[in-house]
MMTF fields as JSON, N, C-alpha, C and O atoms, coordinates in Angstrom:
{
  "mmtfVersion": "1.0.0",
  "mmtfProducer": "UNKNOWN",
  "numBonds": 407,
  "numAtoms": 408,
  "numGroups": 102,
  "numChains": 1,
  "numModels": 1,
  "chainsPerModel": [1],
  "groupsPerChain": [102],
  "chainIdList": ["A"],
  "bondAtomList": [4, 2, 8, 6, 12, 10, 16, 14, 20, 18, 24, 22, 28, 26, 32, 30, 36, 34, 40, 38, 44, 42, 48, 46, 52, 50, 56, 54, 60, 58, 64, 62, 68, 66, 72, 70, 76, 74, 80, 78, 84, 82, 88, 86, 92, 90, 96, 94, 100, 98, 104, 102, 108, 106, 112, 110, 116, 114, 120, 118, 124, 122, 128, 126, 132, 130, 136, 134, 140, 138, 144, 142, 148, 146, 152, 150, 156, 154, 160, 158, 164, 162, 168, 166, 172, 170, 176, 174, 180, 178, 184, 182, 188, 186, 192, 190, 196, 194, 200, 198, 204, 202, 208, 206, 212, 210, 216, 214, 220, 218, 224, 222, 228, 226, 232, 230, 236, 234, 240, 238, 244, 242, 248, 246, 252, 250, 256, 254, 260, 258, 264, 262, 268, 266, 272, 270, 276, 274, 280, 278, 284, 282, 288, 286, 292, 290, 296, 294, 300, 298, 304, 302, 308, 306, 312, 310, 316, 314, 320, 318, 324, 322, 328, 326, 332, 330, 336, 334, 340, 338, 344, 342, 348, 346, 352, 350, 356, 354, 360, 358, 364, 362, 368, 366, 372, 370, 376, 374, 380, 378, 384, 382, 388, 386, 392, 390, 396, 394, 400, 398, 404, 402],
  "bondOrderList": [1, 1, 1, 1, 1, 1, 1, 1, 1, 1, 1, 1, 1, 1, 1, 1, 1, 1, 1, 1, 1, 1, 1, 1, 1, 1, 1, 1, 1, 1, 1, 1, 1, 1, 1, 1, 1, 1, 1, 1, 1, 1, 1, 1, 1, 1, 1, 1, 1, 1, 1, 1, 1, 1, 1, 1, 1, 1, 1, 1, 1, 1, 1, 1, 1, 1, 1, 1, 1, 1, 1, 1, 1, 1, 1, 1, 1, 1, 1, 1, 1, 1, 1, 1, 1, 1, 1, 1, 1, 1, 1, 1, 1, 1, 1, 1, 1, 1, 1, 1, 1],
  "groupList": [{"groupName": "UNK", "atomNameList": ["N", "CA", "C", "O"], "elementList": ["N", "C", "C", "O"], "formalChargeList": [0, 0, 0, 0], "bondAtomList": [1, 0, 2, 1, 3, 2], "bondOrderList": [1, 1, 2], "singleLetterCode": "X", "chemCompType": "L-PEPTIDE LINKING"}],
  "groupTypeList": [0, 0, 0, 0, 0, 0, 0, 0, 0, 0, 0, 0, 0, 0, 0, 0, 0, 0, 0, 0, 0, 0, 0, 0, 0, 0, 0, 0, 0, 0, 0, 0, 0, 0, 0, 0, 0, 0, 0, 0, 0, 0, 0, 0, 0, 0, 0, 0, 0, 0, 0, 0, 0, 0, 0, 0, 0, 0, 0, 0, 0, 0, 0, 0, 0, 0, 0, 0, 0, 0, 0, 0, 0, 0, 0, 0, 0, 0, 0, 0, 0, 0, 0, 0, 0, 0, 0, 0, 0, 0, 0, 0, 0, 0, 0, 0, 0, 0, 0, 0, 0, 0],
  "groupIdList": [1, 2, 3, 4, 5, 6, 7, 8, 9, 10, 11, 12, 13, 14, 15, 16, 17, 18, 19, 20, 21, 22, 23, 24, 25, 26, 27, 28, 29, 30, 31, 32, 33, 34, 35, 36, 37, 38, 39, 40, 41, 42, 43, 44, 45, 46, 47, 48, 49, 50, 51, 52, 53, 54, 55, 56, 57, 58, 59, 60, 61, 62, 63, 64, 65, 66, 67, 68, 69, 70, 71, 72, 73, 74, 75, 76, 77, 78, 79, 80, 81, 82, 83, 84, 85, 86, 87, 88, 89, 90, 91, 92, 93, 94, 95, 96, 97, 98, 99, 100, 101, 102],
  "secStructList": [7, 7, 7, 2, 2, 2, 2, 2, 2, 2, 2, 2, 2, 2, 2, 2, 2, 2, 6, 6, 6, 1, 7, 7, 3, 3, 3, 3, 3, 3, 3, 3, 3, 3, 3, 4, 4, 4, 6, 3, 3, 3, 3, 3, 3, 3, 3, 3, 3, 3, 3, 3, 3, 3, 3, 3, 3, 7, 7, 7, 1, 1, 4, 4, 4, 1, 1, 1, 7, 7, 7, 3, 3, 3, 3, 3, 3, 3, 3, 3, 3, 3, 3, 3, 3, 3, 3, 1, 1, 1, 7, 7, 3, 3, 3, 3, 3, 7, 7, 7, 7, 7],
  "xCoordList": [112.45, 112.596, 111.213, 110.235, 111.202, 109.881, 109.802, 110.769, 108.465, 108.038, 108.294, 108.755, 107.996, 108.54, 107.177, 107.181, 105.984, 104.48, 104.64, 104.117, 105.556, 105.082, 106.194, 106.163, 107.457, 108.52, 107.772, 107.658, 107.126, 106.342, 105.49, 105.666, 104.625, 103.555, 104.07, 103.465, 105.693, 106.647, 106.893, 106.672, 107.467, 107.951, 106.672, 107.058, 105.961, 104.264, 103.961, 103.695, 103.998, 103.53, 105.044, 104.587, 106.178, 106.813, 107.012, 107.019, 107.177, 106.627, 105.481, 105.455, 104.358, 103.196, 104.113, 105.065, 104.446, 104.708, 105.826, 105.307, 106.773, 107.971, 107.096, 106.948, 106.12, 105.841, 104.277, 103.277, 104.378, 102.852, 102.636, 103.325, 101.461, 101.37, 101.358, 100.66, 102.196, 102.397, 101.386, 100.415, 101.372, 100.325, 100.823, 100.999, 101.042, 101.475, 100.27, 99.3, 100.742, 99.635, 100.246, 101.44, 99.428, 99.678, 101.099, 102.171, 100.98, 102.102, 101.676, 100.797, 103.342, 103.016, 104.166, 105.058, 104.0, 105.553, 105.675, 104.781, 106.962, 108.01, 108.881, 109.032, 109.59, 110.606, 110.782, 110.562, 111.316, 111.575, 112.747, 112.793, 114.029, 115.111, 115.65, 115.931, 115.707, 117.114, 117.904, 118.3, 118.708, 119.899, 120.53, 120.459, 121.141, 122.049, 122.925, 122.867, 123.589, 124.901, 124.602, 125.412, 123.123, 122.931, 121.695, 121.155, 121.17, 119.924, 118.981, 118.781, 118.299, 117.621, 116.361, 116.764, 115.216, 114.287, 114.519, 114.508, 114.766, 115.324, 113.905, 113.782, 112.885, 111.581, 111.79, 112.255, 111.187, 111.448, 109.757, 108.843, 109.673, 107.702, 108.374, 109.449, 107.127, 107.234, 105.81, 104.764, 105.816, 104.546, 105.167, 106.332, 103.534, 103.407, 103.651, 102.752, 104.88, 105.706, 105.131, 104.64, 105.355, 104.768, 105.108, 104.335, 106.595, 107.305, 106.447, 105.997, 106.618, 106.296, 107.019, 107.807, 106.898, 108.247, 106.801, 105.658, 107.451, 106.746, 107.269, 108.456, 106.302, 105.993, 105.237, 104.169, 106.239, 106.006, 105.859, 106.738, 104.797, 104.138, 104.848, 104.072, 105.608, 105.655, 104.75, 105.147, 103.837, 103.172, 103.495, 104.71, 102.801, 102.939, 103.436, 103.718, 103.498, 103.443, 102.196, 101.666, 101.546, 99.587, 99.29, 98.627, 99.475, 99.157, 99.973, 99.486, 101.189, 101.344, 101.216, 102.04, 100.179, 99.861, 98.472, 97.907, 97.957, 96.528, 97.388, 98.602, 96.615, 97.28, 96.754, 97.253, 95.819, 95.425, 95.93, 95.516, 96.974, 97.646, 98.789, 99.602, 98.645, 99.65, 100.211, 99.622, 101.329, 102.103, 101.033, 100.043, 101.694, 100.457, 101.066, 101.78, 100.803, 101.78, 101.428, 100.395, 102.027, 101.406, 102.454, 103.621, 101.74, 102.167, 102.248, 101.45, 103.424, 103.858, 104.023, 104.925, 103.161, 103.829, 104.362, 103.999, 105.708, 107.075, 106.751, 105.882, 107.402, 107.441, 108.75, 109.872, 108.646, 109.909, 109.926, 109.065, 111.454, 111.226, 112.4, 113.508, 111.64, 112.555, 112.175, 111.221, 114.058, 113.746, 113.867, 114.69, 113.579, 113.152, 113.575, 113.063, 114.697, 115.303, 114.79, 114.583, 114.604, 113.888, 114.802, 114.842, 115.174, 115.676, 114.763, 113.604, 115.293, 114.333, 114.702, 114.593, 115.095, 115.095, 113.755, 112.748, 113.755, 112.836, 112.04, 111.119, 112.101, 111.251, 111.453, 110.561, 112.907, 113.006, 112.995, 112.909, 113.057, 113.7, 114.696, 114.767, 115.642, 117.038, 117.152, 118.064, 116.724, 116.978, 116.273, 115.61, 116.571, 115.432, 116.642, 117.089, 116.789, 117.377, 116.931, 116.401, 117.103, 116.585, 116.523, 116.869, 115.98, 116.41, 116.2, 115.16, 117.446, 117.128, 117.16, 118.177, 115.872, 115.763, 116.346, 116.814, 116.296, 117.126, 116.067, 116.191],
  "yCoordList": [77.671, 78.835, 79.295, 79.291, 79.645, 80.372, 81.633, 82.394, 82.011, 83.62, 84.692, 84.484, 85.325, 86.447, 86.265, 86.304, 86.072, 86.05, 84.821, 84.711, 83.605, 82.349, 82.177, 81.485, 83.064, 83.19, 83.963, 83.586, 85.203, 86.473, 85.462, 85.382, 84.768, 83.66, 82.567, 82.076, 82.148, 81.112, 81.807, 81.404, 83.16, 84.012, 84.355, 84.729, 84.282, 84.873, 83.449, 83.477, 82.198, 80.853, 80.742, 80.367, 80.788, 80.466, 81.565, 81.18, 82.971, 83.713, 83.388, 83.285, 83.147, 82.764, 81.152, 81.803, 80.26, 78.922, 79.702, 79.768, 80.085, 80.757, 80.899, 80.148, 82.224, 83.214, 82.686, 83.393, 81.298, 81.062, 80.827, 79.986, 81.342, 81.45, 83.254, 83.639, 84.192, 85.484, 86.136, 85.531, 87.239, 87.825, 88.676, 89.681, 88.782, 89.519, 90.035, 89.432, 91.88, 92.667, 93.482, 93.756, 93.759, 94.117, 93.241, 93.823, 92.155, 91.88, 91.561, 91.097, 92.342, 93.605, 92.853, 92.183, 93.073, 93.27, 94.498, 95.294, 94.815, 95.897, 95.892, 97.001, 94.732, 94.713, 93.671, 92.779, 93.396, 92.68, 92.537, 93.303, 91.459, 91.532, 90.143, 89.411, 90.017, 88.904, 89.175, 90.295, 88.248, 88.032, 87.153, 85.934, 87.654, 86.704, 85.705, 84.477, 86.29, 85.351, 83.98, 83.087, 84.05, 83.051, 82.451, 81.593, 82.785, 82.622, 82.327, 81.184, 83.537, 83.755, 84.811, 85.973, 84.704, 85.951, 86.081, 85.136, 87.563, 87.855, 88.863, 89.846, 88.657, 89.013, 89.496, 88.859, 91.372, 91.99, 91.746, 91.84, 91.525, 91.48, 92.721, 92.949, 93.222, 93.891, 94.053, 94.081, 94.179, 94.054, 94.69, 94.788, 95.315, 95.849, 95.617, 94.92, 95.978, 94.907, 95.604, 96.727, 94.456, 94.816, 96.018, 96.619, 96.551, 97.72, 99.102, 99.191, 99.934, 101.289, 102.313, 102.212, 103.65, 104.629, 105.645, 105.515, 106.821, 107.742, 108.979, 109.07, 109.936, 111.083, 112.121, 111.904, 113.445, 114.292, 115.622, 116.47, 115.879, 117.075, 118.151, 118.122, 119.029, 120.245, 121.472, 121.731, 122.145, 123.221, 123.785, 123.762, 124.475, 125.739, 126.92, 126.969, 128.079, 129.663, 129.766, 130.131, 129.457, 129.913, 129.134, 129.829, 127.95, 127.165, 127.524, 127.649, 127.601, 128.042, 129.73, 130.269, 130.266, 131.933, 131.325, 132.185, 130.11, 129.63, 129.329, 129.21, 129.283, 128.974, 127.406, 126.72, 126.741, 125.815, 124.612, 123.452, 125.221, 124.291, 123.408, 123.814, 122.296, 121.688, 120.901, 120.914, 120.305, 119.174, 118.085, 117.828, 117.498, 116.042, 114.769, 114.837, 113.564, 112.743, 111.622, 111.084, 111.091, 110.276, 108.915, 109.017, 107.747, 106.359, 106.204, 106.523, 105.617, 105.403, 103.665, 103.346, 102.784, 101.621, 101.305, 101.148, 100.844, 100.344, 99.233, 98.382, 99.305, 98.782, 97.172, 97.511, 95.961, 95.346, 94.84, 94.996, 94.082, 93.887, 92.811, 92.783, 91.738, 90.48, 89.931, 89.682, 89.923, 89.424, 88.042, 87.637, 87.319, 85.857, 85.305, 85.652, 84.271, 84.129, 83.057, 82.053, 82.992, 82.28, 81.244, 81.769, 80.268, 79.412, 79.905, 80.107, 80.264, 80.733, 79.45, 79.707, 78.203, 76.828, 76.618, 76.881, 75.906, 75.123, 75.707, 75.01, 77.075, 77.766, 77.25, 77.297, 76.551, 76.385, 77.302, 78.449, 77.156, 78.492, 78.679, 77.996, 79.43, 79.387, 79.971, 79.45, 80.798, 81.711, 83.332, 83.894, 83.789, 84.453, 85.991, 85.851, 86.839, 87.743, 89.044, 89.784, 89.521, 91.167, 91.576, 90.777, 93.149, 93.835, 95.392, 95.668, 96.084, 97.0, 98.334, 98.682, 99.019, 100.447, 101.581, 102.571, 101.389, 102.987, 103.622, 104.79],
  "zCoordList": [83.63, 84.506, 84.956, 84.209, 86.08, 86.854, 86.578, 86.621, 86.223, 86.041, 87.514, 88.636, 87.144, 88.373, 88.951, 90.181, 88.384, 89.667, 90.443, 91.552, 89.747, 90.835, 91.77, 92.787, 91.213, 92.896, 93.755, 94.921, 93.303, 94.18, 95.136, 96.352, 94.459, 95.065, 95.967, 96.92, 95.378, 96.76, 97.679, 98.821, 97.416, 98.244, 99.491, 100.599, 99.364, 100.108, 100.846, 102.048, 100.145, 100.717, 101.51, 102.59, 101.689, 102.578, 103.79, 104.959, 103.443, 105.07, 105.484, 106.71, 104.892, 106.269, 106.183, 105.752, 106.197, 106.479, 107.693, 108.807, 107.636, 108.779, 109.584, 110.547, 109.237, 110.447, 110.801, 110.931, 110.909, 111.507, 112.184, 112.762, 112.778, 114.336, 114.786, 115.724, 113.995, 114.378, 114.046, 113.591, 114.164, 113.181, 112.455, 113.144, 111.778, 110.497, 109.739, 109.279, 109.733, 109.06, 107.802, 107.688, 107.057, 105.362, 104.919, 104.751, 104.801, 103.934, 102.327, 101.601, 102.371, 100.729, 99.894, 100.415, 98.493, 97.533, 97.57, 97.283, 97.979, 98.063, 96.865, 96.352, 96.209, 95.279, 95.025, 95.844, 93.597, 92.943, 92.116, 91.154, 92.32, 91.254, 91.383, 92.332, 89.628, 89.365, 89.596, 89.275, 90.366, 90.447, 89.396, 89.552, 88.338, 86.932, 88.21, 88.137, 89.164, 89.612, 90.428, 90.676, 90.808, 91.515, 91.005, 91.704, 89.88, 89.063, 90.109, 90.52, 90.614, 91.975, 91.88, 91.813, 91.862, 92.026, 93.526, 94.314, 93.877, 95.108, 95.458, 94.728, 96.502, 96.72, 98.027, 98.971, 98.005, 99.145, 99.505, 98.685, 100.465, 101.246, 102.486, 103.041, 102.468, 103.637, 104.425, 103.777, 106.146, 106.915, 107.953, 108.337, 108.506, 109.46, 110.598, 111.069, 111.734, 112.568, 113.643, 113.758, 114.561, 116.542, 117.123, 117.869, 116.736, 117.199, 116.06, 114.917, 117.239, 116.828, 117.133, 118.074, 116.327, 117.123, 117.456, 117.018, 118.532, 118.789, 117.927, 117.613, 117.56, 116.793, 117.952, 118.523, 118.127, 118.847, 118.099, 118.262, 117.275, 116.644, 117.294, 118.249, 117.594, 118.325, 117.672, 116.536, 118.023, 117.959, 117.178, 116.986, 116.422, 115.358, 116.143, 117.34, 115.016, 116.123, 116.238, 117.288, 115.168, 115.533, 116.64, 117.409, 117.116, 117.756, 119.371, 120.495, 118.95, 120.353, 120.919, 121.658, 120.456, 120.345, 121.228, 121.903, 121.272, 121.637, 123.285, 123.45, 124.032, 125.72, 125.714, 126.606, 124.835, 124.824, 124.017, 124.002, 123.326, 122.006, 122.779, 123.61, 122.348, 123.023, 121.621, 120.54, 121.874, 120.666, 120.648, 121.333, 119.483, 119.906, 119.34, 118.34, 119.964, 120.268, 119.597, 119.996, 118.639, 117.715, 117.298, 116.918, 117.473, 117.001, 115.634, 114.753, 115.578, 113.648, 114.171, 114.944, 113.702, 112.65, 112.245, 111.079, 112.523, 111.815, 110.817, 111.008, 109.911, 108.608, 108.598, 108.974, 108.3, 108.558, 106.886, 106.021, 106.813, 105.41, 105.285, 105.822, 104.193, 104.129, 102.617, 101.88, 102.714, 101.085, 100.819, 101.641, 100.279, 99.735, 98.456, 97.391, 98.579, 97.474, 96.727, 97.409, 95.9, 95.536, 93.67, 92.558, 93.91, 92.821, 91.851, 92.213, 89.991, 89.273, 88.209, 87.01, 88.567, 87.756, 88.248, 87.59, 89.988, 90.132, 90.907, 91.335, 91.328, 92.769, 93.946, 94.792, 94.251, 95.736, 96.607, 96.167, 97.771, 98.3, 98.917, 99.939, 98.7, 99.025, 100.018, 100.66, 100.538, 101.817, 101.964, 101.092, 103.099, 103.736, 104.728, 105.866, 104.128, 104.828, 105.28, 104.451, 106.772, 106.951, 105.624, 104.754, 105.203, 104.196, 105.509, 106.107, 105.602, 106.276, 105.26, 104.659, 105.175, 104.562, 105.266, 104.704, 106.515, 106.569, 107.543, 107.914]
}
């Protein structure tokens, strides 16, 4: 059986092997779980994806008491996330699914 660092480590060598060529920024471990039913380390990675949402600050009362205060309009970084299954006999890799947070 494979330790949980060298699925984490398959799990990491097969998204850059998928996603090469992209650019992919902070990719992270997010989570980690056995699966008993399919004897599987199931590996959430998550990175910093192309899409962004907008963030519209609306003004304080102090702020809008100023004639000069305006909202202020700010880019968030969407987060994506994929988990990686990973065989915990031999470290194959079994498959590769969204994980949607919400």
């Amino acid at each position: 059986m494979i330790e949980v660092t060298e699925a984490v480590k398959r799990a990491r060598e097969i998204a850059n092997q998928l996603y090469e060529g992209e650019d992919i920024k902070n990719l992270g471990l997010e989570e980690v779980v056995f699966n008993e039913e399919v004897n599987a380390w199931e590996i959430t990675l998550g990175y910093d994806s192309y899409r962004s949402k907008i963030i519209e600050n609306k003004p304080t009362e102090f702020m809008a008491r100023n004639l000069y205060a305006d909202g202020k309009i700010e880019k968030e970084t969407l987060r994506e996330y994929k988990t990686f299954s990973i065989n915990a006999e031999n470290g194959q890799f079994q498959g590769m699914i969204m994980r949607d947070i919400g």
